[in-house]
C-alpha positions as CSV (number, residue, x, y, z in Angstrom):
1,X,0.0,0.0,0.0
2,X,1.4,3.6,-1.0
3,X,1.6,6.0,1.8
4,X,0.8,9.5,1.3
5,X,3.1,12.1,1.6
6,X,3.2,13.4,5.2
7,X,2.9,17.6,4.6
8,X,-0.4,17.0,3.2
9,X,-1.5,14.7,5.7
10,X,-0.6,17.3,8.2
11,X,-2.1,20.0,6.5
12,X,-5.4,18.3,6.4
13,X,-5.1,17.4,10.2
14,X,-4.6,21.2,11.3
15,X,-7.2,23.2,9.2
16,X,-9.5,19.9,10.4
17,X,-8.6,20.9,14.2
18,X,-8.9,24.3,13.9
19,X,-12.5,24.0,12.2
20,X,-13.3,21.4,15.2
21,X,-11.7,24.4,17.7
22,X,-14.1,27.3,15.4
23,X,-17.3,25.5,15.5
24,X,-17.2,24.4,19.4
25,X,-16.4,27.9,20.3
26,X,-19.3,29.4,18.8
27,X,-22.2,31.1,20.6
28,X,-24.6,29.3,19.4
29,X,-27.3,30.8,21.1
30,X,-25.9,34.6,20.1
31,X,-26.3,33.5,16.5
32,X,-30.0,31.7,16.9
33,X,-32.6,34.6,15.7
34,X,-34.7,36.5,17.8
35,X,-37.8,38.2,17.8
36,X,-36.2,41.2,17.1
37,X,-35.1,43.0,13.9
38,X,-32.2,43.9,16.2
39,X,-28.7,42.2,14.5
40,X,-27.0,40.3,17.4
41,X,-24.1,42.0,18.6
42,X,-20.8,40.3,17.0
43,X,-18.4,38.3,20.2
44,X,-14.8,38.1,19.2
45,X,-13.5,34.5,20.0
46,X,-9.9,34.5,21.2
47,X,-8.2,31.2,19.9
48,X,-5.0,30.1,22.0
49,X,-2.5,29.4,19.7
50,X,0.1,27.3,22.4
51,X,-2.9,24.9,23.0
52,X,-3.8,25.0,19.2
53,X,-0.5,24.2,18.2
54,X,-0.5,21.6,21.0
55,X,-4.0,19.7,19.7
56,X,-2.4,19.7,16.5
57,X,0.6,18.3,17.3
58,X,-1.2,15.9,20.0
59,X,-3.6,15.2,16.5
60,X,0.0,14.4,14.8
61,X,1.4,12.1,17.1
62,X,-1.8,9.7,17.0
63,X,-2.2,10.0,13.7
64,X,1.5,9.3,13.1
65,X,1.0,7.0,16.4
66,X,-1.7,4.8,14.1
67,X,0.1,5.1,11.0
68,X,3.6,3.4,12.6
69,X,0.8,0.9,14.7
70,X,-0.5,0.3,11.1
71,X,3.2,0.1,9.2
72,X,4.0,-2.6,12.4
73,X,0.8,-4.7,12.1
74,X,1.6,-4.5,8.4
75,X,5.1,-5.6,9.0
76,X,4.2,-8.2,11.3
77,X,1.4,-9.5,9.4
78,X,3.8,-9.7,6.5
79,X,6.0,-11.2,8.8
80,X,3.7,-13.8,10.0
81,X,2.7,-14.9,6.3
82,X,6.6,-15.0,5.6
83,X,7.2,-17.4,8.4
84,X,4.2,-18.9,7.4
85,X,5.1,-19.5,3.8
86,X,9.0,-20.4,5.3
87,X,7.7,-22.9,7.6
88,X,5.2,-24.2,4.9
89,X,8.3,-24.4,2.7
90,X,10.4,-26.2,5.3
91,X,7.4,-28.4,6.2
92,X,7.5,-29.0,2.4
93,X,11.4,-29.6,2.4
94,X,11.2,-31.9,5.3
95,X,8.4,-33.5,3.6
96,X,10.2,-34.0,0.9
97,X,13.9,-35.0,2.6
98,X,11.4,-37.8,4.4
99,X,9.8,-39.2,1.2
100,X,13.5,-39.1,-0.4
101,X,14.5,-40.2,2.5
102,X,11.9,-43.1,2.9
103,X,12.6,-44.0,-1.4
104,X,16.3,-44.0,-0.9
105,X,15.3,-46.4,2.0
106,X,13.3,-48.9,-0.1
107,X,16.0,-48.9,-2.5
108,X,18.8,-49.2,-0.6
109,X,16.5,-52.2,1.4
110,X,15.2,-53.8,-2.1
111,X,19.1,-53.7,-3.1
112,X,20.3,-55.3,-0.1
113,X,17.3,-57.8,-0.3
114,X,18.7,-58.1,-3.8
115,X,22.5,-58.5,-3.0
116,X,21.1,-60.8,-0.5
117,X,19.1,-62.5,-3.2
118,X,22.1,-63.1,-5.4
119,X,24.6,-63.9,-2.4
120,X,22.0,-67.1,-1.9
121,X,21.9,-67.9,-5.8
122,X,25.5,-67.9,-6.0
123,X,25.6,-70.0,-3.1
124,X,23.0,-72.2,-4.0
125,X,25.2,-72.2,-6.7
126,X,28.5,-72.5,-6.0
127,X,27.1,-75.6,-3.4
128,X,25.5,-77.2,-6.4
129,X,28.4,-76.9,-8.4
130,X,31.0,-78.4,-5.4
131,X,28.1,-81.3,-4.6
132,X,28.1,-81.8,-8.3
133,X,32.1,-81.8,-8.5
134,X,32.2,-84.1,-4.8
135,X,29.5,-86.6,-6.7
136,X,31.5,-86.6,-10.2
137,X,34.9,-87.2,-8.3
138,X,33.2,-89.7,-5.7
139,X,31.5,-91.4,-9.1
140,X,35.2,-91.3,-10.9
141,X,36.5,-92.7,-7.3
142,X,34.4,-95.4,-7.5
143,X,34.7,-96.4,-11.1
144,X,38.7,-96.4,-10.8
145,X,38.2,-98.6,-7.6
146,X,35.5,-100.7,-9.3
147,X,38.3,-100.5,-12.5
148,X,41.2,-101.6,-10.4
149,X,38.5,-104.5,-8.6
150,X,37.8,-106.0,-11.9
151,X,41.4,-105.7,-13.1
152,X,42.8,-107.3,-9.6
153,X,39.8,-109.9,-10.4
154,X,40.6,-110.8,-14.1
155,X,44.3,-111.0,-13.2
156,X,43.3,-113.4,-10.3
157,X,41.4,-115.2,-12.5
158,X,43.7,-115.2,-15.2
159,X,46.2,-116.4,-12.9
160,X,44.1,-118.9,-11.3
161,X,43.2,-119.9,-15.2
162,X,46.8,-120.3,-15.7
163,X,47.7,-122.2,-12.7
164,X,44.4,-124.2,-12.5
165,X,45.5,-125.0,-16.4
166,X,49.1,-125.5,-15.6
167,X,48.1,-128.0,-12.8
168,X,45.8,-129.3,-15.5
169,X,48.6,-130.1,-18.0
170,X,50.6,-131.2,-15.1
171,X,48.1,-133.5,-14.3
172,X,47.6,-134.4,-17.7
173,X,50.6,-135.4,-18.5
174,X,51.3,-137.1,-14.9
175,X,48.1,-139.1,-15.7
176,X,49.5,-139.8,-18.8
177,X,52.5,-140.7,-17.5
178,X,50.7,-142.9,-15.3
179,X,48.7,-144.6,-18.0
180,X,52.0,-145.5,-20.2
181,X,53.7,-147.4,-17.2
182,X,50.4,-149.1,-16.1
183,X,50.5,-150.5,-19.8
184,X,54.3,-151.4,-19.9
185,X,53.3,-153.4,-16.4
186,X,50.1,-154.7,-18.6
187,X,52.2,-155.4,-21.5
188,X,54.7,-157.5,-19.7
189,X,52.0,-159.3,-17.4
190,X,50.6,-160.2,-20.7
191,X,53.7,-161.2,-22.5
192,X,54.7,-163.6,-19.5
193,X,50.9,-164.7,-19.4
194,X,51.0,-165.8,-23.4
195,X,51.9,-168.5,-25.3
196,X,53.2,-168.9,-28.4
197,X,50.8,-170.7,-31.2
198,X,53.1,-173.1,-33.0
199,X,51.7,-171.9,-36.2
200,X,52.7,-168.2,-35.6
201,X,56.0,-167.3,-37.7
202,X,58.3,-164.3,-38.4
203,X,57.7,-161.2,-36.1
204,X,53.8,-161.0,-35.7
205,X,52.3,-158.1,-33.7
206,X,48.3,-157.1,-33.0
207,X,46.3,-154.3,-31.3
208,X,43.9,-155.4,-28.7
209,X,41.5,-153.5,-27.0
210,X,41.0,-154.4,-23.2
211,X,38.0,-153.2,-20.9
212,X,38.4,-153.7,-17.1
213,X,36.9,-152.8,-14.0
214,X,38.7,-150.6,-10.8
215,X,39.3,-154.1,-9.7
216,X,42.1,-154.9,-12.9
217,X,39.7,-157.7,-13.7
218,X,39.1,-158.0,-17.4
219,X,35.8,-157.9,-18.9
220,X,36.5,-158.1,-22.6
221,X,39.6,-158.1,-24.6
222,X,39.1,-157.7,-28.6
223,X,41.5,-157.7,-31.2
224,X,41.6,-154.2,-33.1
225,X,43.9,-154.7,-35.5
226,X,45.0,-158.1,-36.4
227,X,48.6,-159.8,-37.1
228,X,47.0,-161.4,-40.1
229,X,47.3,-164.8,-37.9
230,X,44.2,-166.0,-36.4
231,X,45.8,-168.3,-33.9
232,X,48.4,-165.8,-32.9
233,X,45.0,-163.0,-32.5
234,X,43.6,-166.1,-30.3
235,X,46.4,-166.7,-27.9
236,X,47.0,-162.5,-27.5
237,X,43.5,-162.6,-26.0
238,X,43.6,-165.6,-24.4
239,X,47.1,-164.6,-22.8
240,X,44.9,-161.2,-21.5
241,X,42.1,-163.1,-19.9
242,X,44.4,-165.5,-18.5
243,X,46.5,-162.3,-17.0
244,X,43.4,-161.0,-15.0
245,X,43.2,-159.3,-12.9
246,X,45.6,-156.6,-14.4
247,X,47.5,-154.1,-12.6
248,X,45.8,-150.6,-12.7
249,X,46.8,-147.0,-11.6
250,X,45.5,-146.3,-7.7
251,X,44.2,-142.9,-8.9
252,X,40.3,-142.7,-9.4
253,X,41.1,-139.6,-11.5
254,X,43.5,-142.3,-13.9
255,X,41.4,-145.3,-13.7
256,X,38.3,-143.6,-15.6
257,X,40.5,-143.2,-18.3
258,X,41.9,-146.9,-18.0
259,X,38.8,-148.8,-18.0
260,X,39.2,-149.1,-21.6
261,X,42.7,-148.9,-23.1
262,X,44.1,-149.5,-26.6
263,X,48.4,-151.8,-26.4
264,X,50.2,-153.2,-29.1
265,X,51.1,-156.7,-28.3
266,X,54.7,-157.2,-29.9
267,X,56.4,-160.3,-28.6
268,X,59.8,-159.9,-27.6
């Protein structure tokens, strides 16, 4: 609001007071009319210019009085809505500062629930990855021991194999062995047991085949392949029969194999 300019204020104020001093100093009952033609006789009003000046100045002072009480309300007022509008704004601000504050919160909690979130995954991870690894080495553990059991095994059994076979052929030939010098003692049994057709010339020799029980006694005795000489054929076999029982191996093992056997009879 734009103030007026004091000297005119002031002006106004005094010819106002003096106008105020004029009119309650008049007679009015010397100027009300009478009866009479007579004009009223004039009164001279002396005006006292000390308290004039005084009411006036008095006048001044409240007026000025109002207009500094008015300038302070105005200033206050204005104050009052500047605080207002500063507190409003730092209501705003801290308004504000609390909702940043609140959204720098819930990020900074959603990326530690994040962090958190991949911490697990790449443990979850990693723990996959070293129970996978444990399981893989534990399966490769037990493949190389199952590897080395079945190698150990084959050469055991290779081994075995080779010594059952070796015993086998050991056997074999000390069965055979066996066999030869049961026939030489057959043979000779034989050869003292026989005798000599007097038809039978030259050197004469036969195969005969000879069956026999664990005993040595002879079942059978058969010519396989002949001398060409029927009497010297007869007296082989007779010379076998009459050489039972013959002399067999003690081994069970040797005497399955000697219940039949095959000689040449060659007399000496």
């Amino acid at each position: 609001m734009r103030e007026r300019p004091r000297p005119f204020v002031y002006a106004v104020l005094v010819h106002a007071a003096l106008l105020a001093v004029l009119m309650f100093s008049l007679d009015w009952e010397s100027i009300r009319p009478t009866k009479s033609n007579k004009p009223a006789p004039v009164q001279a009003v002396v005006i006292d210019g000390a308290k004039l000046d005084a009411e006036v100045k008095r006048k001044q002072e409240l007026e000025a009085q109002k207009v500094r009480d008015a300038e302070a309300k105005r200033k206050r007022s204005e104050a009052e809505k500047a605080r207002a509008v500063e507190e409003k704004q730092k209501a705003e601000a801290k308004k504000k500062a609390e909702a940043k504050k609140q959204v720098e919160a819930k990020k900074k909690a959603e990326a530690e629930k994040q962090r958190k979130a991949e911490e697990k995954k790449k443990a979850e991870a990693k723990k996959q990855a070293e129970a996978k690894k444990k399981a893989e080495a534990e399966k490769q553990r037990k493949a190389k021991e199952e590897a080395q059991r079945k190698a150990a095994e084959k050469e055991m059994q290779d081994r075995l194999a080779a010594e059952q076979e070796s015993l086998a052929t050991q056997r074999r030939s000390a069965m055979q062995r066996m066999i030869d010098e049961y026939v030489l003692y057959i043979q000779e049994k034989v050869q003292r047991s026989w005798i000599r057709p007097p038809t039978s010339g030259g050197e004469l020799s036969c195969t005969v085949e000879v069956r026999l029980i664990p005993s040595g006694e002879v079942i059978d005795a058969q010519i396989v392949r002949s001398s060409g000489n029927a009497a010297f054929d007869r007296s082989v076999e007779a010379a076998v029969f009459k050489a039972s029982p013959l002399p067999v191996p003690p081994d069970p093992d040797v005497m399955e194999q000697f219940r039949t056997l095959r000689f040449e009879f060659k007399p000496e």
